[in-house]
N, C-alpha and C positions, 0 to 999 in steps of 0.2 A: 152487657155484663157490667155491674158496678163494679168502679174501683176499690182494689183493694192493697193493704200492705201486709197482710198478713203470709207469713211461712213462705219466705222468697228464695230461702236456700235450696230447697227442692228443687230449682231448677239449676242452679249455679254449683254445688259444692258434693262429691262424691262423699266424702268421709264420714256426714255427720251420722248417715245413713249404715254404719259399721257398727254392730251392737257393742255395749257394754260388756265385758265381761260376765257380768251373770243378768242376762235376760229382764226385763222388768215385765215383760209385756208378752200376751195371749194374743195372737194373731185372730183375727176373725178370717173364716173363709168364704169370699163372696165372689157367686158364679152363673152368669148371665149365657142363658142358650135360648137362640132364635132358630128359628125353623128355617128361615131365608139365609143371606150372608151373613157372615160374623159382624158384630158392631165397629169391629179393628177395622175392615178391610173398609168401611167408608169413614175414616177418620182421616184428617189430613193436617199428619204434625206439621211444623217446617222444614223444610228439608230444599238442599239447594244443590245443585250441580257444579262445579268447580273447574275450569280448561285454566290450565299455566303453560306456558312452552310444553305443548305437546303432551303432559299429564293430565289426566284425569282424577278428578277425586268427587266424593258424597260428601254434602253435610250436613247432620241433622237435629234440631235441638230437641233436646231427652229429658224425661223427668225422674227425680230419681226413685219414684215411687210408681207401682203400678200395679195392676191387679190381673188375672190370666184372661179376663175378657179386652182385653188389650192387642192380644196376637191370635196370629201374627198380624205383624201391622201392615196396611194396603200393598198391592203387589207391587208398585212401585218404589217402593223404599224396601220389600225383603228382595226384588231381583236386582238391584244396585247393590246389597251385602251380598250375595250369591257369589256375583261377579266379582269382588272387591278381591286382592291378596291380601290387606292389612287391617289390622281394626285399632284406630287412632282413638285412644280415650282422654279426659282430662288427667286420671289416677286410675290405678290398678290397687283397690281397698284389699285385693287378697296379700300384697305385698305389705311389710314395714311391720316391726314392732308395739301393737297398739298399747301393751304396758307400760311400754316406756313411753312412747309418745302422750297418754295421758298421762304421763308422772310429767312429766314436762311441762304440757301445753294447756291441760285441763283440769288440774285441781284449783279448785275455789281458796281464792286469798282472803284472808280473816280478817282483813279490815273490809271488807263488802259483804262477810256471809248475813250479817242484820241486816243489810238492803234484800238479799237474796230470800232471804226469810219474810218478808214482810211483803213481799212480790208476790208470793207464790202462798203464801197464808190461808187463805181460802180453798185457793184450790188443793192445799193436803191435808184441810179437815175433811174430804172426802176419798183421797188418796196416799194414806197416808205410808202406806208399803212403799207404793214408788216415790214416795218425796226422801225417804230414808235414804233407798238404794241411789237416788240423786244427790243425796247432800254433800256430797266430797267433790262435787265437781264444779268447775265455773260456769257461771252462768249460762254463755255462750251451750255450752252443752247439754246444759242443763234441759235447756229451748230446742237443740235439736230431737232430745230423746221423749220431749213429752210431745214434741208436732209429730212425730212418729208414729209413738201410743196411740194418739188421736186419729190420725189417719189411717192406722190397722183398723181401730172400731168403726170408720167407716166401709173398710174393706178393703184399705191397699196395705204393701208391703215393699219395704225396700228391697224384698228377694224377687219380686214381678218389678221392678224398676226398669225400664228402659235399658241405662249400658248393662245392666246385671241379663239380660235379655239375650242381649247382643256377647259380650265377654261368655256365656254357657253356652253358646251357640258357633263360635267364631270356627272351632274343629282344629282346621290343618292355618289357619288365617296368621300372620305375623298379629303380634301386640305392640303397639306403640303408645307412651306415653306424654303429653303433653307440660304434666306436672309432675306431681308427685304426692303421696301420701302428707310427709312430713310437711311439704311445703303449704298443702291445705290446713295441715292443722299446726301451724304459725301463721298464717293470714288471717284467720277467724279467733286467734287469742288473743291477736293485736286489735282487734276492735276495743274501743274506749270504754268504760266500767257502763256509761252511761246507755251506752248502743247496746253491752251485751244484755243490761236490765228490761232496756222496753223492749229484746226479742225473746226474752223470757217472759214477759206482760202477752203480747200478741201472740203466743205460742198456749199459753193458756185462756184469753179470752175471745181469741178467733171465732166468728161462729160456724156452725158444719157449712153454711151456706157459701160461705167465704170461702171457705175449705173446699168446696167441692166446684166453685170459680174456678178457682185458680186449674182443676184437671180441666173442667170444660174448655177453657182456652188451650190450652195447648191441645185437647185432642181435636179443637178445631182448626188449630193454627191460626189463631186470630192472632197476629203478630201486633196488633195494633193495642189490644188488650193486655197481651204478656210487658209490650214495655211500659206501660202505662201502671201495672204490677207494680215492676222492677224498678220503673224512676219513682214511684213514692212510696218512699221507703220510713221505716219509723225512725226514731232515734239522729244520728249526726248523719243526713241525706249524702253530705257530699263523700263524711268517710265511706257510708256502706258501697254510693255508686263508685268511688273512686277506688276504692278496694277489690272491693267481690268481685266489680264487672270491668270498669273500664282498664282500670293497670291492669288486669289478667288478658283481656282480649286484646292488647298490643302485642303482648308476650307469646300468646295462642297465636296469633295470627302468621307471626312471627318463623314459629318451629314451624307450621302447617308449610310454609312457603320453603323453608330447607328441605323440608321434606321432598317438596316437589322438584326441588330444583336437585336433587343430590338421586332422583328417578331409581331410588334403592327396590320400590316395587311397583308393579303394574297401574292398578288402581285404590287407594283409600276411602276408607269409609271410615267416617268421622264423625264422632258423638260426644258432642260438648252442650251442657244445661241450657234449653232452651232461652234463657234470662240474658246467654251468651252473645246469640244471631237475630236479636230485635232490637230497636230502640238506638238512642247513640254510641256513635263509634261501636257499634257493632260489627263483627268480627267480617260478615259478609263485605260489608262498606270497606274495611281496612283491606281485605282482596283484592279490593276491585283497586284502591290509590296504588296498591303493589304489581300492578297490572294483570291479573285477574280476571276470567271473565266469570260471571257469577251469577247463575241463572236459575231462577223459583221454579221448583217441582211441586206437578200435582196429580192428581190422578189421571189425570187425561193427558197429561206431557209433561216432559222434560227437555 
């Protein structure tokens, strides 16, 4: 698979995936049926088995977009949530005031809307409805809501996403959360004028090709692909890796291990953006320093 930098928050960040208050965008619906097994049940995201002092837990990285030819996903990642009591998220998007939080975190500052405008110039002489309903917001968002668009007209949806899969399904399951709404959406405001422009560039000039990479990898589990994504990254490499992924996965790794040690519930099942458990100081790696055992599932064993 060629590397790629394009639309890397789809694996790392629940929120950006939380619609706008009035809709910009027509969802396509696109639906794959085979005569044999489903296409889900031989997909093999990453997914890892967890032993701390006598707890058990699942981990598995998620994408936050997905389409209904997705599930259910192999038997061995839906009878590890069967069995689970808790479903440990990064964010819970049905939580927090997204009004406010975008009056906050996501209006576009008017010393940058003429970078912002001349970014996206092209692409809203042919879109020009949704560059309007766009134009009050920061860049940063700006980027998640049109890699969105684009990825409905391929055919996914943040409402077939991965944790959005798992959270409508969870029943009687405890919810636990990792982060928080708010705190996602002050991590990704803090990105520099400069980062949030080129993910608003690569948000529009991505090609479907690229686009449709980045699901092949993770529905392969090619962990080797996903970090190779996620370390090349556009704009200020060390902010984005040092932000999005590496300060969050000391902190995730962090709660996971309280979690276990404080044996509030039986078994966990845990779903953090794929972009989370590949690559450096990845979250499984920082388990294993905390003592850890942490072990790769796949179809054939855990």
């Amino acid at each position: 698979m060629p590397a790629t930098s394009k639309s890397p928050l789809i694996f790392n960040i629940s929120l950006i995936y939380r619609r706008l208050p009035r809709d910009c965008y027509a969802l396509a619906a696109l639906m794959l049926w085979f005569m044999s097994a489903p296409v889900a049940a031989l997909d093999s995201p990453v997914f890892y088995k967890i032993d701390y002092q006598q707890q058990q837990a699942y981990l598995l990285g998620s994408i936050h977009i997905g389409r209904q030819d997705f599930y259910p996903l192999a038997q061995h990642i839906e009878s590890a949530f069967r069995q689970s009591d808790a479903l440990v998220v990064e964010a819970d998007i049905s939580q927090g005031d997204t009004g406010a939080l975008l009056q906050q975190y996501g209006g576009l500052s008017a010393d940058i809307a003429a970078d912002v405008n001349a970014s996206r110039s092209v692409f809203c002489q042919s879109n020009q409805t949704l560059c309007q309903a766009l134009s009050p917001y920061a860049p940063w968002l700006q980027s998640a809501q049109i890699s969105m668009g684009r990825f409905a007209q391929l055919g996914y949806s943040p409402e077939q996403g991965v944790d959005a899969y798992f959270m409508a399904n969870r029943h009687d399951k405890a919810l636990v959360e990792l982060e928080s709404i708010q705190f996602q959406f002050e991590l990704i405001s803090s990105f520099s004028t400069a980062t949030q422009l080129q993910m608003l560039d690569d948000s529009i000039n991505a090609s479907d090709g690229e686009m449709l990479d980045l699901i092949h990898a993770w529905r392969q589990g090619d962990d080797s692909a996903l970090a190779t994504i996620m370390e090349s990254q556009p704009g200020d490499a060390d902010e984005l890796l040092e932000k999005l992924l590496w300060q969050r996965n000391h902190t995730m790794t962090q709660k996971i291990i309280q979690l276990l040690q404080h044996k509030t519930h039986k078994q966990l099942f845990i779903v953090v953006g794929a972009g989370h458990i590949v690559g450096q100081q990845a979250i499984p790696d920082l388990l294993k320093q905390q003592g850890a055992t942490v072990t790769r599932c796949s179809l054939l064993q855990c």
